[in-house]
N, C-alpha and C positions, 0 to 999 in steps of 0.2 A: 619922634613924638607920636608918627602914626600906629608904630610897631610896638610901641611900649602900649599903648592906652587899646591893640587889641590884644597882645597878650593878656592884661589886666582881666581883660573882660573874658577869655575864654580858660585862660588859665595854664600852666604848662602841659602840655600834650602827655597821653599815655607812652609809654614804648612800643613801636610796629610790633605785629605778631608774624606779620609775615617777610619770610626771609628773601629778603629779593635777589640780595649777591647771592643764592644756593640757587633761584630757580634759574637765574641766569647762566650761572655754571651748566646745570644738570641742562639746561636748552641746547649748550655749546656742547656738552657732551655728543647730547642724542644726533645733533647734526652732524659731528666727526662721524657717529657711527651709520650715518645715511649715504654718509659719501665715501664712506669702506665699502658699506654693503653692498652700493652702486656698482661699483668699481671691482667685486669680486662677480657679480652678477654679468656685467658687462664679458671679464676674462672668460667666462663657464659658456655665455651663450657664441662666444667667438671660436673655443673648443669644440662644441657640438657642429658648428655650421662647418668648422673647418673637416670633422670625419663624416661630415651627411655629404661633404666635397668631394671627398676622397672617395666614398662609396658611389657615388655617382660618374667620377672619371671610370673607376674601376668595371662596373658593368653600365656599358650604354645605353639608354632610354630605350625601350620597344624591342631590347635582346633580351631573348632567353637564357638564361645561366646555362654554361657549355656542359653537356652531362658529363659524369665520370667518365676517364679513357678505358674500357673492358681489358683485363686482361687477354691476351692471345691466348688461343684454344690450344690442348694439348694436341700433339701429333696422334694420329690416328693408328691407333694397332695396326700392324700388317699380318693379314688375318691367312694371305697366299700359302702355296705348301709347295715342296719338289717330289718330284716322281721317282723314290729311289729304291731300286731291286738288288742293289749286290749283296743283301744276304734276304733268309729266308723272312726271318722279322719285320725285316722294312720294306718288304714287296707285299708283305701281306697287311701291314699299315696304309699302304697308298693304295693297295687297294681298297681298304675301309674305308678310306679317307674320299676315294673318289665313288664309293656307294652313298655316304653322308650325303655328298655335294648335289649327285644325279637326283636324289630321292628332296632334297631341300631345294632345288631349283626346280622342279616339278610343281611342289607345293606351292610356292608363291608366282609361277606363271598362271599353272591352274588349278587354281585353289577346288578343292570335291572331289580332282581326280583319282582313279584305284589300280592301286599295281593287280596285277593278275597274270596267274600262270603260265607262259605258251614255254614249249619244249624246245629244246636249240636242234634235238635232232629226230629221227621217227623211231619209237619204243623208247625216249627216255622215260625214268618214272617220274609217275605224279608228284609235284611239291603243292606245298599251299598258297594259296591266294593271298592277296596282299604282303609280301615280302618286296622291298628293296632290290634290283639285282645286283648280285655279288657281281665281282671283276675279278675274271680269270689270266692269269700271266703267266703259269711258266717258269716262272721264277727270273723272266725276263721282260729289260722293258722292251722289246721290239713287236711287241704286238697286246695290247692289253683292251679288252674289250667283258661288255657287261651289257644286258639290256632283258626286258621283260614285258608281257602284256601291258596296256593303259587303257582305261576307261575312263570317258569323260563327256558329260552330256548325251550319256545315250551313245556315243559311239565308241567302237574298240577298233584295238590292231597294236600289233608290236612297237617299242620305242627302244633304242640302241644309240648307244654309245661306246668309239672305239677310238685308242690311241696306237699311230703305228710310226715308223719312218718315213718322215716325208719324199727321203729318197732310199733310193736301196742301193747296197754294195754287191755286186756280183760275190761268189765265192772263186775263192783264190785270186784276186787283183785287189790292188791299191787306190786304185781309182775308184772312185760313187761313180756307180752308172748313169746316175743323172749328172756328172758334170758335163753335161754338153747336152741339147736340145734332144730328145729320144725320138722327136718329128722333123727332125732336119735330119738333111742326107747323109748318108751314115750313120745316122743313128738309128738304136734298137726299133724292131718292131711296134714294139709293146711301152707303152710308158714305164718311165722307171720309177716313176714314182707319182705323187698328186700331181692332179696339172690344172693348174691355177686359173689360166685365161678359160672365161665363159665361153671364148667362142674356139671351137674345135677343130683341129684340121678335117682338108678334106676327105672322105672316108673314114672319119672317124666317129663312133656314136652308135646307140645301138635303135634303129629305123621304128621298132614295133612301138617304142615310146615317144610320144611327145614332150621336147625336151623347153623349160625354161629355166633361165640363169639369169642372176643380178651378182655382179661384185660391188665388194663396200670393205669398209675395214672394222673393226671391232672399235671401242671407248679409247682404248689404249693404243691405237693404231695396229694390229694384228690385220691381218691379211687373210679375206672372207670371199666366202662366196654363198649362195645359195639354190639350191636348187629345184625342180619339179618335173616328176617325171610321170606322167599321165599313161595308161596301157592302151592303142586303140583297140584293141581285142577284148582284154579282159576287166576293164574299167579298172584297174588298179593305180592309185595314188599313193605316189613316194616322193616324202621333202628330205632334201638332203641338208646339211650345212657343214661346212668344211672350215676350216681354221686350222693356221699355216703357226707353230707355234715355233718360240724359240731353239734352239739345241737340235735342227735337225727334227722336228715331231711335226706332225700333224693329225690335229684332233675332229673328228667325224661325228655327226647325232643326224642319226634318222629314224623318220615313224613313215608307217603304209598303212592303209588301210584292208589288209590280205593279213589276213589269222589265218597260221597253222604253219608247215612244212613243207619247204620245197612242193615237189607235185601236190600234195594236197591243200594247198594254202589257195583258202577260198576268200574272196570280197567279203567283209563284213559290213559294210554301207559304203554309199557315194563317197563318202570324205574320208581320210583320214582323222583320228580320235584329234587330233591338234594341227593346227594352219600352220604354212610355212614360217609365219612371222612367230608364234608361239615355240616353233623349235631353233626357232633363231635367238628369242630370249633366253634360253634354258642352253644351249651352245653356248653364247658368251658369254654369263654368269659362272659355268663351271671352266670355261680356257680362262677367264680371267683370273682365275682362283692359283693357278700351276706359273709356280714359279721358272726360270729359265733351269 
């Protein structure tokens, strides 16, 4: 009765305009796709933490990334040479080769120095100044030797350098005369060849000089010695260095401070042009150069 007498009064309703079952759908929808979205968001951010993990195990907190491991360096040239005379060619190679060495180890001991002319004998003729000296042999190796004036700082005097046999063989025997002590009983007068120990037997030495010696060995273990021989007469300074080289050789470098020839070779200053240590540098730079 109630239902009837208010429809009466309002009348049959229009038709909804709005679609409720669609917005309900399209709600349901949208909510499926919040909870994919969720759900792929979730997967992506699990992705990223897991390789910010893995970068994190892989280098340590408060390490430095380990640098590149360098390649190992090539082997170095072996720049050394041999001393060889059996023919005319290669004796006069080694000897170029060891005018290069003398005149390049000069240079970087001391640097400004000037070669200059002194004569090897009295009336040889004039050469020119600043020349290298050549190295004269023979066409053998048993005695090769080369040397010329030096200047350096104001002072001069000869510098030399000579390769000879460390020991010597008598003629006609088999035997090296230095196989056996040439200062032990029985043995030669005269050394037979270098004699190594600084310290000298008795009577042996020459009195007018004052004599100093140090042995040592070269980079390469070579077998050195050095010397200083003071004049008390004539104020004359002589450094010797000696190196005892493979195959039977041994290599010699000495400067004095006495320019000229035999009798006439006079003092050119108190010192010699280079200090013993200075011909010690320039001795093992060129022995260490000569192969065995």
């Amino acid at each position: 009765m109630g239902h009837q007498l208010f429809d009466e009064l309002i009348g049959t309703p229009p038709p909804a305009r709005v679609d409720v079952g669609g917005i309900i759908r399209r709600g349901r929808r949208a909510s499926a796709a919040r909870r994919l979205g969720g759900s792929l968001a979730a997967v992506l951010a699990l992705a990223v933490v897991g390789s910010v993990g893995v970068g994190v195990r892989d280098q340590e907190p408060g390490r430095a990334p380990a640098p590149p491991v360098a390649a190992p360096p090539s082997p170095t040239a072996d720049t050394r040479f041999r001393l060889v005379f059996d023919t005319k060619e290669s004796a006069e190679a080694s000897a170029r080769r060891l005018s290069r060495e003398f005149d390049a180890a000069l240079r970087e001991v001391a640097p400004g120095s000037k070669w200059f002319w002194i004569p090897d004998y009295v009336g040889e003729p004039r050469k020119p100044d600043g020349q290298p000296p050549r190295f004269t042999h023979n066409g053998s190796e048993d005695l090769v030797h080369g040397g010329s004036g030096v200047s350096y700082r104001g002072r001069k005097g000869p510098l030399g350098v000579s390769i000879s046999p460390d020991v010597f063989e008598p003629h006609g025997s088999g035997e090296p005369t230095g196989s056996r002590d040439a200062f032990a009983p029985g043995g030669s007068a005269q050394p037979s060849g270098h004699h190594w120990p600084c310290e000298l037997p008795p009577g042996h030495g020459d009195t007018r000089y004052h004599r100093v010696c140090a042995e040592g060995t070269t980079p390469s273990g070579l077998r050195m010695k050095v010397e200083t021989l003071t004049g008390k007469r004539d104020g004359s300074v002589q450094h010797i260095v000696s190196i005892q080289l493979p195959g039977n050789r041994a290599f010699s470098a000495n400067v004095s401070n006495m320019v000229g020839v035999d009798e006439q070779a006079v003092r050119a200053q108190p010192e010699a042009p280079l200090s013993a240590e200075q011909l010690r540098a320039i001795a093992v730079r060129i022995a260490e150069q000569i192969k065995a």
